[in-house]
C-alpha positions as CSV (number, residue, x, y, z in Angstrom):
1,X,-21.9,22.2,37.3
2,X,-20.3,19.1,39.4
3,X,-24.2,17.7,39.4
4,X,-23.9,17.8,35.0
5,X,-20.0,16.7,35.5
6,X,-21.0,13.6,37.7
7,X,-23.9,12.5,35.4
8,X,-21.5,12.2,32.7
9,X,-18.9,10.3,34.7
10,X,-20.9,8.0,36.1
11,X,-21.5,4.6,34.0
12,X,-25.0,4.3,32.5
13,X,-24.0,0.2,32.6
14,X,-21.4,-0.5,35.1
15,X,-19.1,-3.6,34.4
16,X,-16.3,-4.8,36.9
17,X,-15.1,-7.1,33.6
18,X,-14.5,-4.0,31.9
19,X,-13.0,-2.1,34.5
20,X,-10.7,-4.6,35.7
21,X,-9.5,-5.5,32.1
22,X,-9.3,-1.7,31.7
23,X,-7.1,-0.5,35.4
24,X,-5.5,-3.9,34.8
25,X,-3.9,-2.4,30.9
26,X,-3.1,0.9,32.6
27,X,-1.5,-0.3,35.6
28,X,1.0,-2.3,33.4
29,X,1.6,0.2,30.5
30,X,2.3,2.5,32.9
31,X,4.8,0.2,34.2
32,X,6.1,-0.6,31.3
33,X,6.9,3.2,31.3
34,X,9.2,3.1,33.7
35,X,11.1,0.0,32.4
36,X,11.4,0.8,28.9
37,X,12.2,4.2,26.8
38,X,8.7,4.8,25.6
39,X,8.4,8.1,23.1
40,X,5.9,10.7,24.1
41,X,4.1,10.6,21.0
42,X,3.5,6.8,21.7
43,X,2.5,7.4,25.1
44,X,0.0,10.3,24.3
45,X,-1.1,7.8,21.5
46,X,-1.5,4.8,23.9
47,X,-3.4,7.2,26.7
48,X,-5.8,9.1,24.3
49,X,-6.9,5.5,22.7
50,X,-7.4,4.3,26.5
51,X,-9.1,7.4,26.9
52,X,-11.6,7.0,23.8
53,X,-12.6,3.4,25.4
54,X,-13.9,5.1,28.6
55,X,-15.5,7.0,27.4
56,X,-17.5,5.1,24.9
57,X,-18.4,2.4,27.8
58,X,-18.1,3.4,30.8
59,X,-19.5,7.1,30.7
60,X,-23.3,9.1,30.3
61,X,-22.3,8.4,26.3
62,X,-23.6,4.8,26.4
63,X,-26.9,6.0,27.3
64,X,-27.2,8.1,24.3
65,X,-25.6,5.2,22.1
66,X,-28.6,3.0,23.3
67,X,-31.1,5.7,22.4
68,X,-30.1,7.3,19.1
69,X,-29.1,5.2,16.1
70,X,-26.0,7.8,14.8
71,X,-25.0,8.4,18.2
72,X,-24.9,3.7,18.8
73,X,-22.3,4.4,15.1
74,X,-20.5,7.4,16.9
75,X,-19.6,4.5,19.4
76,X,-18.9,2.2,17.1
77,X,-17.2,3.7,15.5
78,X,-14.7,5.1,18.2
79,X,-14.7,1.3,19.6
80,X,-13.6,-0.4,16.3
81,X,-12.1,2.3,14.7
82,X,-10.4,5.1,16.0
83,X,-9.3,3.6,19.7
84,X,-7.8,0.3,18.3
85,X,-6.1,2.3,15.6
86,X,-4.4,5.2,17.8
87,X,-3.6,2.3,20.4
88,X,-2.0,0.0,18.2
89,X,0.0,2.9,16.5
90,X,1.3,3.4,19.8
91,X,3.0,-0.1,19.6
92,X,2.1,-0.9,23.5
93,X,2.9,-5.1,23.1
94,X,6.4,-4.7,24.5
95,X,5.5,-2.1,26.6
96,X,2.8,-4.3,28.4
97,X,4.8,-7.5,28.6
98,X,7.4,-5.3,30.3
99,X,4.8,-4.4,32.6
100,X,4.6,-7.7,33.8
101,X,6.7,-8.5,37.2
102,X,9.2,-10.9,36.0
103,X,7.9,-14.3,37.8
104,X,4.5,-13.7,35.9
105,X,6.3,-13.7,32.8
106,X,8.3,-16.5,33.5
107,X,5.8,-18.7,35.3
108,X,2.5,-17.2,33.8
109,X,2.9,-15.9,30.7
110,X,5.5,-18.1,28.3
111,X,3.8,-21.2,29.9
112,X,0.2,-20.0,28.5
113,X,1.8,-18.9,25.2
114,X,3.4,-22.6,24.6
115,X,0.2,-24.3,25.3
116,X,-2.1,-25.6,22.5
117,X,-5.3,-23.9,23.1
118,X,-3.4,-20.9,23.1
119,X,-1.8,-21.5,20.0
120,X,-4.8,-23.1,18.6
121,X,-6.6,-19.0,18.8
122,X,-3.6,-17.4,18.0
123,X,-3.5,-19.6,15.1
124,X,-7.0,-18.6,14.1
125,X,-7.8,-15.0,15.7
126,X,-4.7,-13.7,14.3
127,X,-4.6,-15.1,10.7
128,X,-5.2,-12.2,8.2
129,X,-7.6,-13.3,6.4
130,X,-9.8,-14.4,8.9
131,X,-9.1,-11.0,11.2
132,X,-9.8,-9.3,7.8
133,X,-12.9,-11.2,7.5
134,X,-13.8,-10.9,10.9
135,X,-13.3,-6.8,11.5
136,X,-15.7,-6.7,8.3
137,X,-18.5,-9.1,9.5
138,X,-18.6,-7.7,13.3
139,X,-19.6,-4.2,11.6
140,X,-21.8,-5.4,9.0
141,X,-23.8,-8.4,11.3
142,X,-25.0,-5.4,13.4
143,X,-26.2,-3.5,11.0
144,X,-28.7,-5.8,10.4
145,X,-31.9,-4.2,11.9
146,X,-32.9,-7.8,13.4
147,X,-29.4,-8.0,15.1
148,X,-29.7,-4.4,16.2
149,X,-32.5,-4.9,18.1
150,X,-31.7,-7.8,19.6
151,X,-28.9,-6.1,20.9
152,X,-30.7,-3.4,22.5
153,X,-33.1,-5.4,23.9
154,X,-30.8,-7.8,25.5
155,X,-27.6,-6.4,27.6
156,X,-25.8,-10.1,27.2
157,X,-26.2,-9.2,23.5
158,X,-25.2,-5.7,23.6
159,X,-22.2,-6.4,25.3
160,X,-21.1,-9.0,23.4
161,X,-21.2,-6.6,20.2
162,X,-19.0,-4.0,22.4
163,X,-16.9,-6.8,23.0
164,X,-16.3,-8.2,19.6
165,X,-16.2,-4.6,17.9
166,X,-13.0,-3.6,20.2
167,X,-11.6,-7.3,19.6
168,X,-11.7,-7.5,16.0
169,X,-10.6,-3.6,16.0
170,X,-7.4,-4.6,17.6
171,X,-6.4,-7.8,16.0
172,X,-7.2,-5.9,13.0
173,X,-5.2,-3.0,13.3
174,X,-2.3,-5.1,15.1
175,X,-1.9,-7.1,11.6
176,X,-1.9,-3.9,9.7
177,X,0.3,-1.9,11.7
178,X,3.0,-4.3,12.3
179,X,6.2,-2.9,12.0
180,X,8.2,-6.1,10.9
181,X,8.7,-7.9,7.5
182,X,6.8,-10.9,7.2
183,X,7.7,-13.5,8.9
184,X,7.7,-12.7,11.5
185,X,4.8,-10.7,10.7
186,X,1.7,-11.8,10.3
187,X,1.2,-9.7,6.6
188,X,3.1,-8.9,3.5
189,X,3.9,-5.3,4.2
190,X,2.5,-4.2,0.8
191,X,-1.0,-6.1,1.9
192,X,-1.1,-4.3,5.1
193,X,-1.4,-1.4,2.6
194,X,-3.8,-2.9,0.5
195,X,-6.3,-3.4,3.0
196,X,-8.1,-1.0,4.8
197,X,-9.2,0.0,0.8
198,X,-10.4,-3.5,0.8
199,X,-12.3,-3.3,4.1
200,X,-13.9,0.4,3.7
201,X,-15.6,-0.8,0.7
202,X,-18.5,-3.2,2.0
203,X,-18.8,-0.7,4.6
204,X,-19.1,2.4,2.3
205,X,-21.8,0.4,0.5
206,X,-23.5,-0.2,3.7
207,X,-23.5,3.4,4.7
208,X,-24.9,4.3,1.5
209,X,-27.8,2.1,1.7
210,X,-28.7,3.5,5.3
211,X,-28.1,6.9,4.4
212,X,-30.3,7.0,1.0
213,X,-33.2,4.5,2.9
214,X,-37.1,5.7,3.0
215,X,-37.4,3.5,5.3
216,X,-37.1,3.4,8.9
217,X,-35.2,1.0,9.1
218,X,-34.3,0.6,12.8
219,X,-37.7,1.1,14.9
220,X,-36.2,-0.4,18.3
221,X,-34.5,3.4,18.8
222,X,-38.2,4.5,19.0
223,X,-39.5,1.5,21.5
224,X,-36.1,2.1,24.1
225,X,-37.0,6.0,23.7
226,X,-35.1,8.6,21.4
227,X,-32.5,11.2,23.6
228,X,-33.0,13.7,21.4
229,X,-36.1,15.2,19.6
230,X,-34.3,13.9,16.1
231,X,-37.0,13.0,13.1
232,X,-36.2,9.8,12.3
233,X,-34.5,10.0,9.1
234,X,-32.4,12.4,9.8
235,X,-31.1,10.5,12.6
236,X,-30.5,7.7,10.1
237,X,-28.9,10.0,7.6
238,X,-26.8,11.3,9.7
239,X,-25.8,7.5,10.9
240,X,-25.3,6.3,7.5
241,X,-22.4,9.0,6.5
242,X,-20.5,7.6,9.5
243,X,-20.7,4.4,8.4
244,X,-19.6,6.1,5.0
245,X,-17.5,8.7,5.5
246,X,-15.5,9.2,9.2
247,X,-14.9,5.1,8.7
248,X,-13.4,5.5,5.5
249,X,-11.3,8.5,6.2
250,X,-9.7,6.9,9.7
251,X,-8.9,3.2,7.7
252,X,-7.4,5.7,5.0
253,X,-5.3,6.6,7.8
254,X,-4.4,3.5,8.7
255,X,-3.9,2.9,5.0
256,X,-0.7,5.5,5.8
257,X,0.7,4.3,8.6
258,X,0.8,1.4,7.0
259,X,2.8,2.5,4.3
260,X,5.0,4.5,6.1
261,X,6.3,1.3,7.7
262,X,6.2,-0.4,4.3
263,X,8.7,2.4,3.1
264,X,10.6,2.4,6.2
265,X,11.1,-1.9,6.5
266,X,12.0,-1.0,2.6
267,X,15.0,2.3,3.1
268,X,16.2,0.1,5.9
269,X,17.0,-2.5,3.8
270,X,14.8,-5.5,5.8
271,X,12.8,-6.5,3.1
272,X,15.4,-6.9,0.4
273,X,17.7,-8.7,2.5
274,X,15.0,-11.2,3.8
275,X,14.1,-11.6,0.2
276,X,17.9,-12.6,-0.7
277,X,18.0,-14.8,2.6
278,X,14.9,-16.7,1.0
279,X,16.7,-17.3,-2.5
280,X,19.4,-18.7,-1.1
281,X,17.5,-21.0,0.5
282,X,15.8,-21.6,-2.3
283,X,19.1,-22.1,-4.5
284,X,21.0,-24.2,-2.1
285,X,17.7,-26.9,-2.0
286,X,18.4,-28.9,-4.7
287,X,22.2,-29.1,-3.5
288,X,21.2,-30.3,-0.3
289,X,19.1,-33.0,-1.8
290,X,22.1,-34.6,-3.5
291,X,24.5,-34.7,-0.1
């Protein structure tokens, strides 16, 4: 029993990036716990999504996502899905900047965020239609059966997709789940509705294709070796209705939570009154030009 246990702890690919990012997150949610009042849903939220990560990367699973094609869009999906989503409901940005001892905030943290490099990506990474664009291309590009088996035939390559499926999961989801008007927000709170429908569709046509294909169309699965004694289609199949189905349902979610902060910003008034703030600005223009 602790001989099946330890095989499934133990990393089939071992990064100290990873891990180091990974303690690094913990250590200052947790305390960020201590500073602020943090709701246990949030926390459960934060720790499950945490959770998900680990498990995708850093656990017996990885060896199975390099070795079956629906178990590689079980990991996907979890890393660009489901994990960035739960996380990012969990609100953890103040939580984590709390974390910070106060000197690294200070000396560290609002230096970096003033200087132009910084503001150059933030400018770019976190504008919504190119975070829209992007969380669509980084599941599509690998999908491409060329670009799939470059990836599992080079561990730079495979990595990188890890990397930039959890990235553009979470600048994705942060956009969409923001619970402020816009500005300061990043979306209009009615587009943060809008689109996960918008992003589920390429990706439900994607799905379909795979799942309805006669072809094989992914043959590096059976050059690194299958895990399981799958037929080949049926391995496929059962990939493509992830792509189709789990991936639409969990962006549905988002969808939601999206509008329940829409309808929240709208009962508490926020909206309406930064709408009336803009009018006036708008109205008292032309007086100003004439002073």
């Amino acid at each position: 029993m602790i001989a099946v246990l330890m095989k499934w702890i133990v990393p089939w690919e071992f990064s100290w990036i990873f891990l180091a990012i990974f303690l690094g997150t913990c250590v200052l949610y947790w305390r960020g716990c201590q500073k602020l009042p943090v709701s246990r849903g949030r926390r459960i939220a934060f720790w499950s999504g945490m959770a998900i990560v680990y498990l995708s990367l850093q656990t017996y699973f990885d060896f199975y996502a390099e070795h079956e094609f629906f178990m590689h869009r079980i990991q996907q999906l979890l890393l660009h899905h489901l994990a960035p989503l739960i996380i990012m409901a969990s609100y953890p940005g103040s939580v984590l900047r709390a974390g910070l001892p106060l000197r690294w905030r200070v000396h560290g943290l609002r230096p970096l965020l003033r200087t132009w490099p910084w503001r150059v990506i933030n400018a770019v990474l976190f504008n919504p239609a190119v975070a829209t664009i992007l969380f669509v291309v980084f599941i599509l590009i690998w999908l491409i059966p060329s670009m799939q088996t470059m990836a599992m035939l080079d561990w730079r390559v495979y990595r990188f997709m890890n990397w930039s499926m959890i990235v553009s999961g979470f600048i994705y989801w942060w956009l969409v789940l923001d619970h402020r008007p816009r500005p300061p927000g990043r979306m209009i709170p009615g587009v943060r509705v809008l689109s996960p429908g918008i992003t589920m569709t390429p990706q439900i046509l994607a799905g379909a294709i795979i799942t309805f294909s006669k072809a094989d169309l992914y043959p590096i699965f059976e050059i690194c070796g299958r895990a399981f004694d799958f037929n080949v289609f049926t391995g496929q199949l059962i990939g493509g209705i992830i792509i189709w189905v789990p991936a639409a349902t969990i962006e549905t979610i988002g969808g939601l939570l999206a509008m329940r902060q829409w309808l929240r910003l709208s009962r508490s008034g926020r909206i309406r009154r930064q709408a009336r703030s803009r009018q006036a600005l708008v109205d008292a223009a032309p007086l100003g030009g004439h002073s």
